[in-house]
Biopython code that builds the backbone (N, CA, C, O; Angstrom):
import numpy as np
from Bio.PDB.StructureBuilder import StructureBuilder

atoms = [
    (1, "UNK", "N", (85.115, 159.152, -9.514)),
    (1, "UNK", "CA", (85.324, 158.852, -8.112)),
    (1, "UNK", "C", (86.672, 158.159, -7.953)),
    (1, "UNK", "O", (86.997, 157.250, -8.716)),
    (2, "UNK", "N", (87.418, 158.563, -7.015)),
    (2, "UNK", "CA", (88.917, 157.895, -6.589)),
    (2, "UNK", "C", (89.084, 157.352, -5.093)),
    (2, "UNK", "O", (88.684, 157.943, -4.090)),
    (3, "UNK", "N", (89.758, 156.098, -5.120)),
    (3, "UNK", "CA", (89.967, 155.736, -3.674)),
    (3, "UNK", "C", (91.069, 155.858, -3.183)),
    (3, "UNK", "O", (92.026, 155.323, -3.742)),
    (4, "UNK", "N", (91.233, 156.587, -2.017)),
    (4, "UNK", "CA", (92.669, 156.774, -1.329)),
    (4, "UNK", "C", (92.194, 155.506, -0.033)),
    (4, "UNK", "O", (91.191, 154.891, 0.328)),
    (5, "UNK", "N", (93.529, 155.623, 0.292)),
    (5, "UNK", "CA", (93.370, 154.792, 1.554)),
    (5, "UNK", "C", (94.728, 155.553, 2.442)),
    (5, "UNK", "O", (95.922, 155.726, 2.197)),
    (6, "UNK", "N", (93.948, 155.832, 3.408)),
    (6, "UNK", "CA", (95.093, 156.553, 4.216)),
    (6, "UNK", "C", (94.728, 156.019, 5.933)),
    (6, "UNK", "O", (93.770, 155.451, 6.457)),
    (7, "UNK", "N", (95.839, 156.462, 6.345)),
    (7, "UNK", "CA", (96.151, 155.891, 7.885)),
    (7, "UNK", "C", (96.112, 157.094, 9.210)),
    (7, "UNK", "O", (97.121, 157.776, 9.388)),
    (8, "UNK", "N", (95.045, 157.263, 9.986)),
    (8, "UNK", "CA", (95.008, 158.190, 11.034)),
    (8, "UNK", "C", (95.157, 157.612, 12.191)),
    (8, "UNK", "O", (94.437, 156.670, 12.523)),
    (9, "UNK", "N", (96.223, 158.156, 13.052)),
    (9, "UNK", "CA", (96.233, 158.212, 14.530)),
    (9, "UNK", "C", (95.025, 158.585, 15.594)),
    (9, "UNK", "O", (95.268, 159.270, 16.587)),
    (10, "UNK", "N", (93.944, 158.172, 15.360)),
    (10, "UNK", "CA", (92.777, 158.161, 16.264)),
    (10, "UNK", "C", (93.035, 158.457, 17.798)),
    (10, "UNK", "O", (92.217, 158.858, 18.626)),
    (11, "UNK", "N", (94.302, 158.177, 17.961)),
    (11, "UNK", "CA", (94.377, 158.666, 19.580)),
    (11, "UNK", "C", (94.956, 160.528, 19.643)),
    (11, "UNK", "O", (95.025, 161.332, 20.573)),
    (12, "UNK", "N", (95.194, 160.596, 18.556)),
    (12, "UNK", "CA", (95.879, 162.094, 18.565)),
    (12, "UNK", "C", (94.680, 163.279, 18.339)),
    (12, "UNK", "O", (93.673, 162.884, 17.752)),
    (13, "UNK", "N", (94.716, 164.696, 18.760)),
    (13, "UNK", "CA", (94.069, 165.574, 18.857)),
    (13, "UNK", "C", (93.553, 165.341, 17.683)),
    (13, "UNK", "O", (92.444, 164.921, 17.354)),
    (14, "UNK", "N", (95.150, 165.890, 16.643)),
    (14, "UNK", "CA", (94.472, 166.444, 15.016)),
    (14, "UNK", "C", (93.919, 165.231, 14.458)),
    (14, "UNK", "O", (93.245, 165.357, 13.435)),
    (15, "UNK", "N", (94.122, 163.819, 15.060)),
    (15, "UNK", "CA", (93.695, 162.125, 14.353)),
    (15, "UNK", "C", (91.982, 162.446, 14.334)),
    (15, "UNK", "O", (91.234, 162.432, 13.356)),
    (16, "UNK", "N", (91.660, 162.730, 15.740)),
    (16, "UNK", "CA", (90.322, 163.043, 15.816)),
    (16, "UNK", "C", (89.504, 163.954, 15.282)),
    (16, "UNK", "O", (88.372, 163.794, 14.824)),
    (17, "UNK", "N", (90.300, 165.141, 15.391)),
    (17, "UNK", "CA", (89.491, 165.805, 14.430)),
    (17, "UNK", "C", (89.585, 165.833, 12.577)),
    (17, "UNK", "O", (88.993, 166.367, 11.640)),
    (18, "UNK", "N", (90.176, 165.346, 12.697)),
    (18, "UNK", "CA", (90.204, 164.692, 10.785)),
    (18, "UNK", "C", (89.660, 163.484, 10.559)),
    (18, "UNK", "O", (89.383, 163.062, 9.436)),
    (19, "UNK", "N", (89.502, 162.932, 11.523)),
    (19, "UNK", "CA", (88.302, 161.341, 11.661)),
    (19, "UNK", "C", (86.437, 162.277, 11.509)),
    (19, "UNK", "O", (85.420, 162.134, 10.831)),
    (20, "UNK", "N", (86.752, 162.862, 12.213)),
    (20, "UNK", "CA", (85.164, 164.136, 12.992)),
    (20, "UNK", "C", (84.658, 164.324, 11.863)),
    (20, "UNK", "O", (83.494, 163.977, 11.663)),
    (21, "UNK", "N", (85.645, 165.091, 10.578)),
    (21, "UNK", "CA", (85.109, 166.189, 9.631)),
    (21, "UNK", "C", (85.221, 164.695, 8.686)),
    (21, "UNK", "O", (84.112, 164.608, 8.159)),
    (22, "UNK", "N", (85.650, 164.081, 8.460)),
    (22, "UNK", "CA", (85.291, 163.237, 7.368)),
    (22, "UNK", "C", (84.061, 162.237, 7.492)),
    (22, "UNK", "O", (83.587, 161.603, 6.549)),
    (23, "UNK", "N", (83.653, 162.204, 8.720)),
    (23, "UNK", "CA", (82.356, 161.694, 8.900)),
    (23, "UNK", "C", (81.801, 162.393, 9.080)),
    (23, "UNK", "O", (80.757, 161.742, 9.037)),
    (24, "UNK", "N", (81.493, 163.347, 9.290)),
    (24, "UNK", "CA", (80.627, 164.684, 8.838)),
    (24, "UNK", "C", (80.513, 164.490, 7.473)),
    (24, "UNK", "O", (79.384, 164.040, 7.272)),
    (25, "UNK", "N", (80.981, 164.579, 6.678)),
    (25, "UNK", "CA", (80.844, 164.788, 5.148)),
    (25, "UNK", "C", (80.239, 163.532, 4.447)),
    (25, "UNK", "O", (80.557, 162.926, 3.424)),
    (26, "UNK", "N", (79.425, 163.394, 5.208)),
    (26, "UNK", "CA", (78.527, 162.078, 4.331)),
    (26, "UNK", "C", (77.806, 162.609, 3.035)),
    (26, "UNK", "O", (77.312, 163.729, 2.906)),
    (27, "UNK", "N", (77.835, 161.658, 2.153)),
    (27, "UNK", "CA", (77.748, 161.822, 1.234)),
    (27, "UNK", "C", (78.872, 161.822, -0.312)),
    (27, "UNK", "O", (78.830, 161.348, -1.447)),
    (28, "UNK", "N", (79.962, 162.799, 0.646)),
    (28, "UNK", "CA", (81.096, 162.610, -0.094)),
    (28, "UNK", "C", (82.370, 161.858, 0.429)),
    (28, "UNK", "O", (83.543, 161.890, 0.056)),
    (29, "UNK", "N", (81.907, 161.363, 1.145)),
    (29, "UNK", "CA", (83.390, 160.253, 1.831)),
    (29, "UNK", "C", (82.736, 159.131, 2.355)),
    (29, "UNK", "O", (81.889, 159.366, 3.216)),
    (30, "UNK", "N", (82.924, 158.010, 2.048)),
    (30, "UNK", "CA", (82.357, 156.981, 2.217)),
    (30, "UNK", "C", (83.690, 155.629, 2.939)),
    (30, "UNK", "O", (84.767, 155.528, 2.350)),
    (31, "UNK", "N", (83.460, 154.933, 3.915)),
    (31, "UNK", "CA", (84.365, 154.290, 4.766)),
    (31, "UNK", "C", (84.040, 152.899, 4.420)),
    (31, "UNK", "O", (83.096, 152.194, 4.774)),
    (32, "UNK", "N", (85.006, 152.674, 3.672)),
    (32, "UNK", "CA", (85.653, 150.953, 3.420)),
    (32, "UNK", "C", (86.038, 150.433, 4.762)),
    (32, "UNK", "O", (86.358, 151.265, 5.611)),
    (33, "UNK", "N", (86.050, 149.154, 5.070)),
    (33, "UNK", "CA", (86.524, 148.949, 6.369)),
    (33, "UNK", "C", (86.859, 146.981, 5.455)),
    (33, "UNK", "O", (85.981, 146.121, 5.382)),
    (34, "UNK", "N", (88.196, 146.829, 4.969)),
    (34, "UNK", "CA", (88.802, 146.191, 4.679)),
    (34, "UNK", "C", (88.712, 145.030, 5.557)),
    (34, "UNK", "O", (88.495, 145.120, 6.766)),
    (35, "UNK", "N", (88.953, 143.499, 4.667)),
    (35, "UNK", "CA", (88.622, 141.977, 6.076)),
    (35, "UNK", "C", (89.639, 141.884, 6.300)),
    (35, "UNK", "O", (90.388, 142.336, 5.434)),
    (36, "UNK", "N", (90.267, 141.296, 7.489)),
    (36, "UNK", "CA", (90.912, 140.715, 7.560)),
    (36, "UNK", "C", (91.703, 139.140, 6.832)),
    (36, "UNK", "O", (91.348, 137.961, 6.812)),
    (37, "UNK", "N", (93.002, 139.949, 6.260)),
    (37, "UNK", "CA", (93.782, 138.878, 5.424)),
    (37, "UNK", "C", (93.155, 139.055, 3.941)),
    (37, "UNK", "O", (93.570, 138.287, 3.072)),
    (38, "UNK", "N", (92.395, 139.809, 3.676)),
    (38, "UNK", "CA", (92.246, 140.225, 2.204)),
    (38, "UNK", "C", (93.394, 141.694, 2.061)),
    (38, "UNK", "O", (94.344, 141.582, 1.286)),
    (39, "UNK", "N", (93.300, 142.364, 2.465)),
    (39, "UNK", "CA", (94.554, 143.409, 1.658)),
    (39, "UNK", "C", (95.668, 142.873, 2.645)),
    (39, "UNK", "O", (96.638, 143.205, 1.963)),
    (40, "UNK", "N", (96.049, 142.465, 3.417)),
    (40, "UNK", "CA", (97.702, 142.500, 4.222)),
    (40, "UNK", "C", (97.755, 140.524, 4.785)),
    (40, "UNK", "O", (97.217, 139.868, 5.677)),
    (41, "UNK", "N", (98.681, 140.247, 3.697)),
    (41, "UNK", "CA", (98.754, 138.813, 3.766)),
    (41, "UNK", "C", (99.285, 138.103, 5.016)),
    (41, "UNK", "O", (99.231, 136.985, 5.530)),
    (42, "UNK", "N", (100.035, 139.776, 5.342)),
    (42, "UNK", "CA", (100.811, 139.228, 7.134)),
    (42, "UNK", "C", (99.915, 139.233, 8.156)),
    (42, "UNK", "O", (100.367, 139.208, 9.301)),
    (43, "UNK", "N", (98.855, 139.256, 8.001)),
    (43, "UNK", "CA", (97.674, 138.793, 9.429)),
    (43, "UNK", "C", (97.621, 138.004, 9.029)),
    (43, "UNK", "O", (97.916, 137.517, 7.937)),
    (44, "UNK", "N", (96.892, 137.500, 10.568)),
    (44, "UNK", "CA", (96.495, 136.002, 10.425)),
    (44, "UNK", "C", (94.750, 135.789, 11.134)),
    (44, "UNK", "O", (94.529, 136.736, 11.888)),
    (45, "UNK", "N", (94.140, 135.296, 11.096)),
    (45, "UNK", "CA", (93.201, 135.234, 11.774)),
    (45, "UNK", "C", (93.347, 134.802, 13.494)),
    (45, "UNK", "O", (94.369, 134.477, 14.097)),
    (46, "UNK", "N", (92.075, 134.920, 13.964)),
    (46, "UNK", "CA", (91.710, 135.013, 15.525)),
    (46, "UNK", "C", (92.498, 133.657, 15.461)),
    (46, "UNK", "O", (93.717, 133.575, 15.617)),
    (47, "UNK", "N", (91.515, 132.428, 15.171)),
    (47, "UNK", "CA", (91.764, 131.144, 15.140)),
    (47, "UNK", "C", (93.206, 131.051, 14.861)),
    (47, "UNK", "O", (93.925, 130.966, 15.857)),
    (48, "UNK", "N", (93.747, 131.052, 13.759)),
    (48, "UNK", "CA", (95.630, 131.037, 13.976)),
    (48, "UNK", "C", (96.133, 131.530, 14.795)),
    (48, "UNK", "O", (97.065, 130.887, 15.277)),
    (49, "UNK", "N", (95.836, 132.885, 15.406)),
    (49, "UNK", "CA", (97.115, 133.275, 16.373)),
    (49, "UNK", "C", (96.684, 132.399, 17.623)),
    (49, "UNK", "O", (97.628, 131.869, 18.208)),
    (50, "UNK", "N", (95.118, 132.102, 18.250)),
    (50, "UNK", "CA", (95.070, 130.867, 19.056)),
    (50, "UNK", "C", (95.681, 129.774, 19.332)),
    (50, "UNK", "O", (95.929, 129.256, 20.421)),
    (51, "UNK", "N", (96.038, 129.274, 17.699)),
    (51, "UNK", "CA", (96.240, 128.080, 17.255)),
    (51, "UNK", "C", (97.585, 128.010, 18.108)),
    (51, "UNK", "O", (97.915, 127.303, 19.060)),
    (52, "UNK", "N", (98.417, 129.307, 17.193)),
    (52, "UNK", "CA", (99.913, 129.176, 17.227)),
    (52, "UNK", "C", (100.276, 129.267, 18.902)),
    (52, "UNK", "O", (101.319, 128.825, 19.385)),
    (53, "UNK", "N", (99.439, 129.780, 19.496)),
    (53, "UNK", "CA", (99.639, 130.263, 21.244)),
    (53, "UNK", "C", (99.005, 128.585, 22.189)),
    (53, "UNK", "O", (99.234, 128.199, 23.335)),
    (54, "UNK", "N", (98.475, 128.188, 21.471)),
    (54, "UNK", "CA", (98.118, 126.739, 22.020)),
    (54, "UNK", "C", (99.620, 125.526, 21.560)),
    (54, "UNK", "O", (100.015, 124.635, 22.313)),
    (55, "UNK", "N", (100.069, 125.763, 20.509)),
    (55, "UNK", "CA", (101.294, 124.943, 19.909)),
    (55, "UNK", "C", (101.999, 125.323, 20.727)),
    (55, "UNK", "O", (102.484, 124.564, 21.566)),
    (56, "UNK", "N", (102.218, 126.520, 20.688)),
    (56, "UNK", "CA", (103.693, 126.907, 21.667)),
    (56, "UNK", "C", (103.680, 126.535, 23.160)),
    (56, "UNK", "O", (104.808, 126.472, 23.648)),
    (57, "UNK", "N", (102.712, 126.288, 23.952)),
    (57, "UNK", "CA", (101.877, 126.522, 25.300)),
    (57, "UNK", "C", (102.640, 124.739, 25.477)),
    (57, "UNK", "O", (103.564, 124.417, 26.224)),
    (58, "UNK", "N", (102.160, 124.193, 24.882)),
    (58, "UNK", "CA", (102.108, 122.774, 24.576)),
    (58, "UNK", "C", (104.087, 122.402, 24.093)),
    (58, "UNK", "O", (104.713, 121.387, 24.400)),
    (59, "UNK", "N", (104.458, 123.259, 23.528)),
    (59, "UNK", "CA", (105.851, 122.792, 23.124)),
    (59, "UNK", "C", (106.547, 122.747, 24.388)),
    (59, "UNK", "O", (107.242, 121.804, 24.767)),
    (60, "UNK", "N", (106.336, 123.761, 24.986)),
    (60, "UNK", "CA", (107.153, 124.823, 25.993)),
    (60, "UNK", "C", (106.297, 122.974, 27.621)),
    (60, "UNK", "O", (106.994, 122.567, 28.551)),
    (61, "UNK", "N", (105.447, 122.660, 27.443)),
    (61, "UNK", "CA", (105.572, 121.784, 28.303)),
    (61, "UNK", "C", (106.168, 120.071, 28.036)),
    (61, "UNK", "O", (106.604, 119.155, 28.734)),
    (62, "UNK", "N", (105.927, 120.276, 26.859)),
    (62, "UNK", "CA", (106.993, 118.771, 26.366)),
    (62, "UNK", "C", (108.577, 119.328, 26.507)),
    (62, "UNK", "O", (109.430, 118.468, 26.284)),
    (63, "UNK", "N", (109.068, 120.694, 26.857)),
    (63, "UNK", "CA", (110.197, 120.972, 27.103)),
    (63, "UNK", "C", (111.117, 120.847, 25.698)),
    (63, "UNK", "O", (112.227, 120.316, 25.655)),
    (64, "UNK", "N", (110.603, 121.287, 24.870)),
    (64, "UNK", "CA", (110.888, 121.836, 23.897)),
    (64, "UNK", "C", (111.410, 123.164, 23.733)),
    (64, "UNK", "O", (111.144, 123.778, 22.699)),
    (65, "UNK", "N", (112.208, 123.743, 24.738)),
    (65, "UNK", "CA", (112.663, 125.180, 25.005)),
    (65, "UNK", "C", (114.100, 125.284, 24.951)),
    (65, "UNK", "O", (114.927, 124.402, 25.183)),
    (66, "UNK", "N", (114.338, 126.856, 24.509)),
    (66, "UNK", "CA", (115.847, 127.014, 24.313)),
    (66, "UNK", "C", (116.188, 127.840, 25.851)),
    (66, "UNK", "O", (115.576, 128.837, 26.236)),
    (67, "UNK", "N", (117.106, 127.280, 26.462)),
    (67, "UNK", "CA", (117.081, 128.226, 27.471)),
    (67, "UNK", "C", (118.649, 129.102, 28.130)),
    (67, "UNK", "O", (119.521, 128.337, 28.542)),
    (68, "UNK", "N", (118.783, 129.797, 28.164)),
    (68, "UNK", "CA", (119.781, 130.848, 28.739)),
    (68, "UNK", "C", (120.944, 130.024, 29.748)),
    (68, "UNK", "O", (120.515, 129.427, 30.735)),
    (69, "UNK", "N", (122.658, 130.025, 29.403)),
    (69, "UNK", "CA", (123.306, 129.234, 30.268)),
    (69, "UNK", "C", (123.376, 130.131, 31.226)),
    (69, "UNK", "O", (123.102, 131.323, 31.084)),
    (70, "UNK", "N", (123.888, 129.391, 32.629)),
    (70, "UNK", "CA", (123.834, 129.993, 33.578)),
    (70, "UNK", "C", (125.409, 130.741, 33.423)),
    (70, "UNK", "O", (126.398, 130.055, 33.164)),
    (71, "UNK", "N", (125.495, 132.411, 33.643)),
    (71, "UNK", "CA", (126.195, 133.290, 33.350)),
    (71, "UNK", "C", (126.568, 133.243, 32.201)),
    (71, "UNK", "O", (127.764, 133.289, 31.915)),
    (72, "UNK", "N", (125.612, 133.142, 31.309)),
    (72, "UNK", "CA", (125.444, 133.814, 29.526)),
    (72, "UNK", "C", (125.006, 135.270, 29.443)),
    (72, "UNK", "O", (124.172, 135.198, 30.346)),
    (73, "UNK", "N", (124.960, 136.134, 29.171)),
    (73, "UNK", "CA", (125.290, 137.055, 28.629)),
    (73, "UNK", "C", (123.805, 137.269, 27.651)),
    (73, "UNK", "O", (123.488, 136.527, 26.721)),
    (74, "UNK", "N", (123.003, 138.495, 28.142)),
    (74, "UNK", "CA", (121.771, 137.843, 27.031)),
    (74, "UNK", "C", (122.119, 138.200, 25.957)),
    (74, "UNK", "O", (121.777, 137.426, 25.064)),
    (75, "UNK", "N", (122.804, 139.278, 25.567)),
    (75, "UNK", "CA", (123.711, 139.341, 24.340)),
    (75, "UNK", "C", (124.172, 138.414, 23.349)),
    (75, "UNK", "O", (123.986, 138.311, 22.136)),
    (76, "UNK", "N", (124.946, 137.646, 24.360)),
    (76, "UNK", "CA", (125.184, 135.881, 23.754)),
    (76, "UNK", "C", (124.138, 135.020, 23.688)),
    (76, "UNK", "O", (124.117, 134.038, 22.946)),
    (77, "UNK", "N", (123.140, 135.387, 24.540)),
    (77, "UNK", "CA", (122.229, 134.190, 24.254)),
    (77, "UNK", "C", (121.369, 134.332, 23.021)),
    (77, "UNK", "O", (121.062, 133.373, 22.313)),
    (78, "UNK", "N", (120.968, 135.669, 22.785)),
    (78, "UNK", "CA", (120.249, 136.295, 21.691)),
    (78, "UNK", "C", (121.216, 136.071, 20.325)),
    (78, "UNK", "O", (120.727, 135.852, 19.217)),
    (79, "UNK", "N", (122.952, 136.178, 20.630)),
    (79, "UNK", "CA", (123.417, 136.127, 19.298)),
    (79, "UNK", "C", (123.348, 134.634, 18.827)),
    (79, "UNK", "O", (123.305, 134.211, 17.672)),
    (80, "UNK", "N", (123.348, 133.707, 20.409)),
    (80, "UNK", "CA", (123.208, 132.051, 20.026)),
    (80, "UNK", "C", (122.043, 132.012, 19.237)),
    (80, "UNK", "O", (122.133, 131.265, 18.262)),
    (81, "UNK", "N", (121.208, 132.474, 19.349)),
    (81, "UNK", "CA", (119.183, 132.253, 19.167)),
    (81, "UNK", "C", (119.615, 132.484, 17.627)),
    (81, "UNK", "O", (119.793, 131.576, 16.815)),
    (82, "UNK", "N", (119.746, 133.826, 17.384)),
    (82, "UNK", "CA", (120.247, 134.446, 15.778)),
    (82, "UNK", "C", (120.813, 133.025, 14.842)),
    (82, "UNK", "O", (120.127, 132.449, 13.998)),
    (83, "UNK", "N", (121.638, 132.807, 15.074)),
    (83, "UNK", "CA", (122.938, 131.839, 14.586)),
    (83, "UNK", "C", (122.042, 130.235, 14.959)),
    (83, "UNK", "O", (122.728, 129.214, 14.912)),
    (84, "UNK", "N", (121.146, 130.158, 15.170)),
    (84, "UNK", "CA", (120.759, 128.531, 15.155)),
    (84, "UNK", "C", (119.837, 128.169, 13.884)),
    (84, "UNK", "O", (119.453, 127.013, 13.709)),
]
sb = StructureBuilder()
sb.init_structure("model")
sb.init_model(0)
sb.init_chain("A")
sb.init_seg("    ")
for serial, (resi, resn, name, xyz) in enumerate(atoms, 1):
    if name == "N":
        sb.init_residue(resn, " ", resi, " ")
    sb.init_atom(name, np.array(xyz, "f"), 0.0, 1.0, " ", f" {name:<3s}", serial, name[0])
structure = sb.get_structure()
């Protein structure tokens, strides 16, 4: 027995019907459904991205913000942001 792990577009015609026939085939294809933050270290859980959206919520009212000069250029302001 071998495990692939592959990636389907579920919103697409052919996504669906290659989702269809492989669950049809029970027996011989069997669906892992991976946790979160065990294979891809770059998620984060529910609770962290909360977390981080409550920190920021909270920075942004102690005025802790970078903000755009008046007739800056967002170009410039984005290359200022880059460069800090």
């Amino acid at each position: 027995m071998a495990t692939y792990q592959i990636q389907i577009n579920e919103r697409t015609h052919q996504g669906k019907q290659l989702l269809a026939s492989l669950k049809a085939a029970t027996g011989i294809v069997t669906f892992l459904v991976p946790k979160v933050n065990e294979t891809d270290d770059s998620l984060m859980t529910e609770d962290a991205f909360f977390s981080k959206i409550d920190r920021s919520l909270q920075e942004a009212k102690e005025g802790k913000v970078i903000r755009k000069k008046e007739g800056q250029s967002i170009g410039d302001f984005l290359a200022e942001l880059c460069t800090e």
